[in-house]
C-alpha positions as a Markdown table, in Angstrom:
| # | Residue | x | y | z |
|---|---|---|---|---|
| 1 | Unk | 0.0 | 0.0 | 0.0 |
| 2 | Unk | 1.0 | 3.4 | -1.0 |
| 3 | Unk | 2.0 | 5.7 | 1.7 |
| 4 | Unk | 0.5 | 9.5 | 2.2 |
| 5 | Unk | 3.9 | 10.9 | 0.5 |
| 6 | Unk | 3.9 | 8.2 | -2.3 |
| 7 | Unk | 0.4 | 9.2 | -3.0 |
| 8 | Unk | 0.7 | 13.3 | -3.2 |
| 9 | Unk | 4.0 | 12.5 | -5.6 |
| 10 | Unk | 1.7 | 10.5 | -7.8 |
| 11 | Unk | -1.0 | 13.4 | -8.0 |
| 12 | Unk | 1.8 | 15.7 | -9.0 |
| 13 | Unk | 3.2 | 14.0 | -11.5 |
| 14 | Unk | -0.3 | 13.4 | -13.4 |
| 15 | Unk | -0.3 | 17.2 | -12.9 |
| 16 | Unk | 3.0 | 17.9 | -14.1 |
| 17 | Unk | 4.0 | 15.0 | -16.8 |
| 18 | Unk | 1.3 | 16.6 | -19.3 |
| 19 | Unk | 2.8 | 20.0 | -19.2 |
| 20 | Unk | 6.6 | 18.8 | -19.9 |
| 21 | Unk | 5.3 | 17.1 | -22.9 |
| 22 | Unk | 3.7 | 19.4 | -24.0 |
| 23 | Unk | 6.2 | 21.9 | -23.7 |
| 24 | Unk | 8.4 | 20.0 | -25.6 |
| 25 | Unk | 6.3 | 18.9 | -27.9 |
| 26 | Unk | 5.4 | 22.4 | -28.6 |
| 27 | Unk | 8.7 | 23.8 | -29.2 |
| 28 | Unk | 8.8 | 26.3 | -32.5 |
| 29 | Unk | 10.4 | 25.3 | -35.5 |
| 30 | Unk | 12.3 | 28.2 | -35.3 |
| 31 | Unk | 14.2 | 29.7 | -32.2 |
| 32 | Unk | 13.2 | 33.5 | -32.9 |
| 33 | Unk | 9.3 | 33.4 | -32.7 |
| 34 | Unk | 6.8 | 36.2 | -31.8 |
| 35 | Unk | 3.5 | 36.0 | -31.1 |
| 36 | Unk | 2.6 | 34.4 | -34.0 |
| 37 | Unk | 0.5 | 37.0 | -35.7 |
| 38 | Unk | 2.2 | 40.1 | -38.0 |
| 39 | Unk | 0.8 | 42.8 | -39.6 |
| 40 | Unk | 2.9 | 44.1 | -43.1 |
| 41 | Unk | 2.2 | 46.4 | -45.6 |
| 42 | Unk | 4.0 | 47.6 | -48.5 |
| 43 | Unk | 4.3 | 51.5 | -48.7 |
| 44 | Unk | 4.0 | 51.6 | -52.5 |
| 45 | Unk | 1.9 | 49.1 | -53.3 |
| 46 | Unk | -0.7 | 49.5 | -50.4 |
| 47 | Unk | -1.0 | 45.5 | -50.4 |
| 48 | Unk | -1.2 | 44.0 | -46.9 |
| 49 | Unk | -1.1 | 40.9 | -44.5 |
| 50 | Unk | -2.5 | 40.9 | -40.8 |
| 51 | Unk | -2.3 | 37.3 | -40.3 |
| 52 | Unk | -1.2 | 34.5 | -38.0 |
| 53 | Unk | 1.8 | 32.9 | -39.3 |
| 54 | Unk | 0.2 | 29.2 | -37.6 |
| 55 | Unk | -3.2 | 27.3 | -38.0 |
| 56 | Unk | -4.8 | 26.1 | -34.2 |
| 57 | Unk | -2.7 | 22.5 | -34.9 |
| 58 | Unk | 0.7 | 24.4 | -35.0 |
| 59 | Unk | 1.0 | 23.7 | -38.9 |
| 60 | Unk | 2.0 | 26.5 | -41.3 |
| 61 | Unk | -0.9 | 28.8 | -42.2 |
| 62 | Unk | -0.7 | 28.4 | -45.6 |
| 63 | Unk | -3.3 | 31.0 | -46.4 |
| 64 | Unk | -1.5 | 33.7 | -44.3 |
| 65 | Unk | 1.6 | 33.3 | -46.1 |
| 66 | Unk | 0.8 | 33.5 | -49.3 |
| 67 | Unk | -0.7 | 37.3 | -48.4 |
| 68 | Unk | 2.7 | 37.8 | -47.3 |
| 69 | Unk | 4.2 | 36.9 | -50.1 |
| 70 | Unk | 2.0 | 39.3 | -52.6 |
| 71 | Unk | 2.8 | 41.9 | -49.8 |
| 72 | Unk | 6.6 | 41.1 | -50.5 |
| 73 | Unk | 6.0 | 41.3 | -54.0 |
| 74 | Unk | 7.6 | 37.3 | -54.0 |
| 75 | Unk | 6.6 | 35.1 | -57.1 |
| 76 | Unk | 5.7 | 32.2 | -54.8 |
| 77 | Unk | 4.0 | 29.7 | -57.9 |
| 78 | Unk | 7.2 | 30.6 | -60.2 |
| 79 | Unk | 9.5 | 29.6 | -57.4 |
| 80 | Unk | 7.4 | 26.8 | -55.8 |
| 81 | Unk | 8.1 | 28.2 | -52.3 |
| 82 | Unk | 7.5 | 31.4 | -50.2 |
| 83 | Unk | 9.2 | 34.2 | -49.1 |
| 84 | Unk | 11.8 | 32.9 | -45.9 |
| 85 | Unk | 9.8 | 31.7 | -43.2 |
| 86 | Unk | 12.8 | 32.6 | -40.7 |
| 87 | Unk | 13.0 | 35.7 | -41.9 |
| 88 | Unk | 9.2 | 36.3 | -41.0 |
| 89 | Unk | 8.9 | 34.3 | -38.4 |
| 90 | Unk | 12.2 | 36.9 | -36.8 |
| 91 | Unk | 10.6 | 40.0 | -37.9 |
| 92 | Unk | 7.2 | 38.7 | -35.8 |
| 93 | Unk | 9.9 | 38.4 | -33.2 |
| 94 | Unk | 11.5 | 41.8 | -33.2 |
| 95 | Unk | 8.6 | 43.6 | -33.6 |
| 96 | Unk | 6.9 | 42.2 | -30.8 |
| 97 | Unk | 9.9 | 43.3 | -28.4 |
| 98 | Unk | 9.6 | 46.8 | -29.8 |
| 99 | Unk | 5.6 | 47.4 | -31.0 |
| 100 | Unk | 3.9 | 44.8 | -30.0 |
| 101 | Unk | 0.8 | 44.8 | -32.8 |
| 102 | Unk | 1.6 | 48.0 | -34.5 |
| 103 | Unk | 1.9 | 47.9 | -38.4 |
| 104 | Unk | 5.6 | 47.3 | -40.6 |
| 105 | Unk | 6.1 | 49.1 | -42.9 |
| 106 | Unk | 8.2 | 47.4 | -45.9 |
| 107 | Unk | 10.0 | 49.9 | -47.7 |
| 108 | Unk | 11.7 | 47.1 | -50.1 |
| 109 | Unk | 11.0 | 43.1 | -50.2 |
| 110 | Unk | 11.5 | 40.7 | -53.1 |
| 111 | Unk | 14.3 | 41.8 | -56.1 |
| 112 | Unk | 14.1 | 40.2 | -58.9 |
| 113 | Unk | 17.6 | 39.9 | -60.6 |
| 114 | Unk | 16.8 | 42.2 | -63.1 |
| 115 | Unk | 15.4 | 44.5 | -60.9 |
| 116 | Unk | 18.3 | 44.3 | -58.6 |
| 117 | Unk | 20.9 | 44.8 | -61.6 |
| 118 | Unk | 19.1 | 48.0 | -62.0 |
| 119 | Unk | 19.0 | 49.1 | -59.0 |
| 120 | Unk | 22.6 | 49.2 | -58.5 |
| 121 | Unk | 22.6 | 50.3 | -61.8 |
| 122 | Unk | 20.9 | 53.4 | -60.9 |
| 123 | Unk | 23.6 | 53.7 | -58.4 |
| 124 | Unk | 21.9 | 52.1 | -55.4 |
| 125 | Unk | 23.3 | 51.1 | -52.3 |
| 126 | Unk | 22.9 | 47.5 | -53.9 |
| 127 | Unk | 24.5 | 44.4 | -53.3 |
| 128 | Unk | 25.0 | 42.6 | -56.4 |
| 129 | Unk | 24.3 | 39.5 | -54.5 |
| 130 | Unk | 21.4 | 41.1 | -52.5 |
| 131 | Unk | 20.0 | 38.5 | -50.5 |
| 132 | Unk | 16.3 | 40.3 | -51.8 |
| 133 | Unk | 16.7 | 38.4 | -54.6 |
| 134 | Unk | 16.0 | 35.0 | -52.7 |
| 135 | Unk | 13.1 | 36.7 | -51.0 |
| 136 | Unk | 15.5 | 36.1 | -47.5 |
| 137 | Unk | 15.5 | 40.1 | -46.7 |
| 138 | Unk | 13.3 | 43.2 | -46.7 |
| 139 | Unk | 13.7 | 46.9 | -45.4 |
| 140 | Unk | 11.4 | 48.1 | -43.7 |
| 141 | Unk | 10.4 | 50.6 | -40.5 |
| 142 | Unk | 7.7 | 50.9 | -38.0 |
| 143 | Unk | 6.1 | 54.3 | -36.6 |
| 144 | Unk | 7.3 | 55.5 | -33.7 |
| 145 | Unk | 10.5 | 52.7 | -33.0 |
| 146 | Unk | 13.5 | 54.4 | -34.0 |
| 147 | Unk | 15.4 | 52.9 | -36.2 |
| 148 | Unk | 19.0 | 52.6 | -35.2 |
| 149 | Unk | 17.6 | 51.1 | -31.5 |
| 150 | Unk | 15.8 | 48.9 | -33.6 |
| 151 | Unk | 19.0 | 47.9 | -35.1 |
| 152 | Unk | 20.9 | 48.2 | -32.6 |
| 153 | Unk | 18.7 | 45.4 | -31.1 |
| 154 | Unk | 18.7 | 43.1 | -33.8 |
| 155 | Unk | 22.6 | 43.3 | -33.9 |
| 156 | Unk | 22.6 | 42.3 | -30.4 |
| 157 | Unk | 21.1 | 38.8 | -30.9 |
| 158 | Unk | 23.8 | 37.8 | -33.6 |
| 159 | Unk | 21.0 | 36.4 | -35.4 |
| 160 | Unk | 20.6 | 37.4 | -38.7 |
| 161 | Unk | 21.8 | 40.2 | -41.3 |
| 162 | Unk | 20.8 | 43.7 | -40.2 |
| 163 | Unk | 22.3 | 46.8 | -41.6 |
| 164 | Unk | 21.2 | 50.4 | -41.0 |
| 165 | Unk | 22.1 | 53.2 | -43.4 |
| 166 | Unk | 21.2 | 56.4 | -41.7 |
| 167 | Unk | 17.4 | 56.9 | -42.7 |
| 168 | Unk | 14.3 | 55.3 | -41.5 |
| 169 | Unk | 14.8 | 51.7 | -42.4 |
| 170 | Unk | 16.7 | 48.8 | -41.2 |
| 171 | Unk | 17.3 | 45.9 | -43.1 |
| 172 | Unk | 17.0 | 42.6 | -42.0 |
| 173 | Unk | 17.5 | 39.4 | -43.7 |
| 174 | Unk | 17.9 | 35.4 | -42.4 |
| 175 | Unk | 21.4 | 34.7 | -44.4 |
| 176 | Unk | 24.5 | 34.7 | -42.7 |
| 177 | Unk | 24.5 | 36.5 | -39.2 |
| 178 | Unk | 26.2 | 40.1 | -39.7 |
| 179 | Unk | 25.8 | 43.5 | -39.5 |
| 180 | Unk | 26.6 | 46.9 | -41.0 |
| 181 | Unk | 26.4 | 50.8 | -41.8 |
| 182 | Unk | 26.6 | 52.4 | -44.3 |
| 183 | Unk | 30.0 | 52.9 | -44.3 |
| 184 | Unk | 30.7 | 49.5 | -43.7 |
| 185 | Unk | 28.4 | 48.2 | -46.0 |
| 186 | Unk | 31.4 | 47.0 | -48.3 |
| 187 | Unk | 28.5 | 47.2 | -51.7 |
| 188 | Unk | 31.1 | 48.3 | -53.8 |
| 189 | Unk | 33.9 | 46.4 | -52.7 |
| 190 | Unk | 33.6 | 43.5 | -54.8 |
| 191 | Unk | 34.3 | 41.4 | -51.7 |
| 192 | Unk | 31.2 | 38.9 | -52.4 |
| 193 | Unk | 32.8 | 38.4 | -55.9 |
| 194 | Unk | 33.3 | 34.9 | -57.1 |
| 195 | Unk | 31.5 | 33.1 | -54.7 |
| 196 | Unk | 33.1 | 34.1 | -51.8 |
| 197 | Unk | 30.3 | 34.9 | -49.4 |
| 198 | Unk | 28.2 | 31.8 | -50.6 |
| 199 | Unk | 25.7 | 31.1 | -47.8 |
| 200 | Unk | 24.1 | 27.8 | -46.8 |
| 201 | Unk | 20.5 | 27.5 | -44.8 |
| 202 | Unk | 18.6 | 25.5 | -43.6 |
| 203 | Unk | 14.2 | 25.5 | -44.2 |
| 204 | Unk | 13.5 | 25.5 | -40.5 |
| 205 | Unk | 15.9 | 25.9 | -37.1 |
| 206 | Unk | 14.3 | 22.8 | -35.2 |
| 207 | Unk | 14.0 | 19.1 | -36.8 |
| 208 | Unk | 13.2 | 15.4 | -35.4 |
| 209 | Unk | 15.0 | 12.2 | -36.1 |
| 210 | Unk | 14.7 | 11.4 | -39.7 |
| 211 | Unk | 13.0 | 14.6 | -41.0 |
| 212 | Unk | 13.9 | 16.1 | -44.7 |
| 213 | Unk | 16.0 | 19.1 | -44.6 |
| 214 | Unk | 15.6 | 21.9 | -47.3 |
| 215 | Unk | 19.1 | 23.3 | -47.9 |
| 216 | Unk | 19.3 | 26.0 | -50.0 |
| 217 | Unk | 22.3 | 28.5 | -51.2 |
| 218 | Unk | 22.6 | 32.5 | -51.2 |
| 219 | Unk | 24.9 | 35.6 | -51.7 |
| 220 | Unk | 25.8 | 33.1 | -54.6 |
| 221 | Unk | 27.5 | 35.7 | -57.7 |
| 222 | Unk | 28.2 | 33.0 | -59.9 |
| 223 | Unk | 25.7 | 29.1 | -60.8 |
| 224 | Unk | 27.7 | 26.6 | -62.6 |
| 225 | Unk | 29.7 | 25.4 | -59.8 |
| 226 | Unk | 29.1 | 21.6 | -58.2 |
| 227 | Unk | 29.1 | 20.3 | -54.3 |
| 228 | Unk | 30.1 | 16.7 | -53.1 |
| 229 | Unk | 26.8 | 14.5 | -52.3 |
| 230 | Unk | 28.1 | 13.9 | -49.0 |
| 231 | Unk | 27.5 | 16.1 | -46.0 |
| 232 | Unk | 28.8 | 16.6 | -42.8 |
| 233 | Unk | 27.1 | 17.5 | -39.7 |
| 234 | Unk | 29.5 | 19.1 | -37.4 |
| 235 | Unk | 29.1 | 20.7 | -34.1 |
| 236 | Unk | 31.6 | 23.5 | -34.2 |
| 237 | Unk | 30.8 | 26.6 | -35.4 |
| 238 | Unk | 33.0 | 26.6 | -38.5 |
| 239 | Unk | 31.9 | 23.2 | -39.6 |
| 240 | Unk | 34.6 | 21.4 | -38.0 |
| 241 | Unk | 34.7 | 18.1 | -35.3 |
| 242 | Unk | 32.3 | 16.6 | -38.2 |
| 243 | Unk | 30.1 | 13.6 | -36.2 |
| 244 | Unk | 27.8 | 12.3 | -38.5 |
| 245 | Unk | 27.2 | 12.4 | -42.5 |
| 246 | Unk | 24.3 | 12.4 | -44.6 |
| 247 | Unk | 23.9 | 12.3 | -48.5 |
| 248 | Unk | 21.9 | 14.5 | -50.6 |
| 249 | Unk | 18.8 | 13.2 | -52.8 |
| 250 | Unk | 20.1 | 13.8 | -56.4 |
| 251 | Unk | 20.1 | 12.1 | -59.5 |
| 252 | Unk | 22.8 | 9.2 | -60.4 |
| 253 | Unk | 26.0 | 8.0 | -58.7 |
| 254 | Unk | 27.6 | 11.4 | -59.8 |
| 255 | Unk | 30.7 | 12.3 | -57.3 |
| 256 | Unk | 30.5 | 16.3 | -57.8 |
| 257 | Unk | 26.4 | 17.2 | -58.0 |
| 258 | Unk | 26.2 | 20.6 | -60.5 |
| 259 | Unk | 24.2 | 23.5 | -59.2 |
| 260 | Unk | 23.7 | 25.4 | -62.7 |
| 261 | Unk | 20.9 | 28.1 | -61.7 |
| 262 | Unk | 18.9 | 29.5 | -59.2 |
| 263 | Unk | 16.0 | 27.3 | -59.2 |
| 264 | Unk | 18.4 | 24.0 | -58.2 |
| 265 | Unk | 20.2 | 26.0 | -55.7 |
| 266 | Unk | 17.1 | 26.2 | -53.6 |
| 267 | Unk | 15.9 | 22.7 | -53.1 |
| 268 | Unk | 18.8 | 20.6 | -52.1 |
| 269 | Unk | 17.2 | 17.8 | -49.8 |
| 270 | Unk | 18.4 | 15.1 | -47.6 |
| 271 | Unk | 17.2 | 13.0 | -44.5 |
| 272 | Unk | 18.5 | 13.4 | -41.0 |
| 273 | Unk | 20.8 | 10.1 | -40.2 |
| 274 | Unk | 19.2 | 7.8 | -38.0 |
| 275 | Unk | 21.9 | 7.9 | -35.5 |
| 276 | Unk | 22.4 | 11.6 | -35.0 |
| 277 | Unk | 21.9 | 12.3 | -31.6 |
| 278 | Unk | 19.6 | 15.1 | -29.9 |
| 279 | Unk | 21.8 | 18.5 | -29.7 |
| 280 | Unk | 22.5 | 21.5 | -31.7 |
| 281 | Unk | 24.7 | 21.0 | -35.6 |
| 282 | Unk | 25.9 | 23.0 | -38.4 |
| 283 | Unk | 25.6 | 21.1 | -41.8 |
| 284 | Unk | 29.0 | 21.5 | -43.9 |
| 285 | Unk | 28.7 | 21.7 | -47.9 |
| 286 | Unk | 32.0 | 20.7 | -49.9 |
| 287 | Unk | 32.2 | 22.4 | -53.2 |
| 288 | Unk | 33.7 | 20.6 | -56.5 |
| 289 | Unk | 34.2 | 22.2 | -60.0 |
| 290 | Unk | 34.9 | 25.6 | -58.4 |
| 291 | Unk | 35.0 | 28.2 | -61.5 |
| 292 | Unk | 37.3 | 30.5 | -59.5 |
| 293 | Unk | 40.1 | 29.9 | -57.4 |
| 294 | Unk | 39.0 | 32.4 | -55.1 |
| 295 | Unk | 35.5 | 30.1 | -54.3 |
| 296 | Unk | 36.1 | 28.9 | -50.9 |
| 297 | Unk | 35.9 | 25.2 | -50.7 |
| 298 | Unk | 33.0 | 24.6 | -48.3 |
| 299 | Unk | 30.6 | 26.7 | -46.7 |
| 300 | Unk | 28.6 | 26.3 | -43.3 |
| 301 | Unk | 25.1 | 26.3 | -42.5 |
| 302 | Unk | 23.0 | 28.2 | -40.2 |
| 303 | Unk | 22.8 | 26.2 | -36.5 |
| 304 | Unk | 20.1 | 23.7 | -36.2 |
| 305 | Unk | 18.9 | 21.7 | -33.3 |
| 306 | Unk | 17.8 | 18.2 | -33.7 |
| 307 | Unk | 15.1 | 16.8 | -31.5 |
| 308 | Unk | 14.8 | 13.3 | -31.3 |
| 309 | Unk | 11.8 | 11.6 | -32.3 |
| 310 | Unk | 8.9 | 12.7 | -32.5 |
| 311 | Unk | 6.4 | 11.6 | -29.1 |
């Protein structure tokens, strides 16, 4: 027979066991997340989104985003995807800590090459590898936040891109975490020049044991270069101390897989290994064929934190 103590231990547990589950069951996809709704509007188009970014069941609210996507001005049925889900799902995020339900304003969202090309053209402060033109990045501003504290802010989480060039807007993208002025915007430079600030990403920030991972490429200047099938995953920051591998789904018993436009860039896929353990990675990309020598020869992903299996 149970004793008085054994008993009330027993009651807590069926209290408490529910609510640890759930809380890890519930844990976002992403590890910047707002509230979960996000009001946008474009300042020259007048098109706008106040939606939640998640249905009731925690799945993607399909309907909601593709609103934001004609908000961004992204050609989500030409591209087969939307506009980056981290870099909404951090703008939800940001604007909560600052204005909590107050409207953003999107001074710039999707480039298309073209448009981008003519841009710096025009002589825009332009990147010629504008991480608009993957629909990862917008500029934007919000009434009443000021903008370099908003930056400032951003910065501080060493999250993302964010770069403020003295006027009202900040930009923000969800490419490689960095962050600038507008004298150290290095536009002009040619520093991201033949490849050499090629950026890997993930699709989401949070996986389970044998999920599909999206990986796609940015900041790329130059297609027509090829990556090894093989990838590591690696828990140091600069893709070293490599634990586990994984190869990508592609076509053939090819030994350098080509990337020769922007459309195959973007949907790179490959399964979680089986016996990759629960903690955070950084998935490592080997390049082959390099048309410059100046290419480096890998590049690291965004950090991702694997799960387990799902309950």
């Amino acid at each position: 027979m149970a004793s008085p103590f054994q008993a009330v231990l027993s009651c807590l547990m069926l209290l408490v066991l529910p609510a640890l589950i759930g809380a890890e069951t519930s844990a976002g996809r992403f590890f910047l997340m707002g509230d979960g709704s996000i009001h946008i509007r474009n300042v020259h188009t007048g098109e706008e989104a106040r939606v939640t970014l998640l249905t009731p069941d925690g799945s993607l609210n399909e309907e909601g985003f593709r609103r934001i996507d004609a908000v961004f001005g992204f050609p989500a049925k030409e591209k087969d995807e939307h506009v980056s889900l981290r870099l909404i799902f951090m703008l939800d995020y940001f604007s909560d800590r600052v204005a909590p339900g107050k409207v953003i304003n999107l001074e710039s969202g999707f480039r298309s090459p073209q448009y981008n090309s003519k841009l710096r053209d025009a002589g825009g402060n332009v990147a010629r590898t504008s991480t608009h033109i993957d629909g990862l990045a917008l500029d934007f501003n919000i009434k009443g936040v000021k903008s370099k504290e908003l930056w400032e802010l951003i910065r501080s989480e060493n999250c993302c891109g964010v770069g403020y060039y003295g006027g009202k807007n900040v930009h923000l993208d969800s490419a490689r975490p960095r962050f600038w002025e507008a004298e150290t915007s290095g536009v002009r430079t040619g520093e991201s020049d033949y490849n050499r600030r090629i950026y890997l990403s993930t699709d989401y920030d949070r996986y389970r044991t044998g999920d599909t991972v999206r990986l796609f490429f940015s900041a790329v200047s130059d297609f027509g270069f090829g990556i090894k099938p093989v990838v590591a995953f690696a828990d140091g920051a600069e893709g070293d101390n490599p634990v586990a591998t994984a190869e990508i789904r592609h076509k053939g018993d090819a030994d350098c897989v080509m990337i020769p436009d922007r459309g195959t860039s973007r949907f790179i896929d490959l399964t979680l290994p089986p016996d990759l353990r629960e903690g955070r990675y950084r998935i490592r990309i080997d390049f082959c064929q390099r048309p410059f020598e100046q290419m480096p020869l890998s590049t690291v992903s965004n950090e991702i934190e694997l799960l387990g299996r799902a309950p």
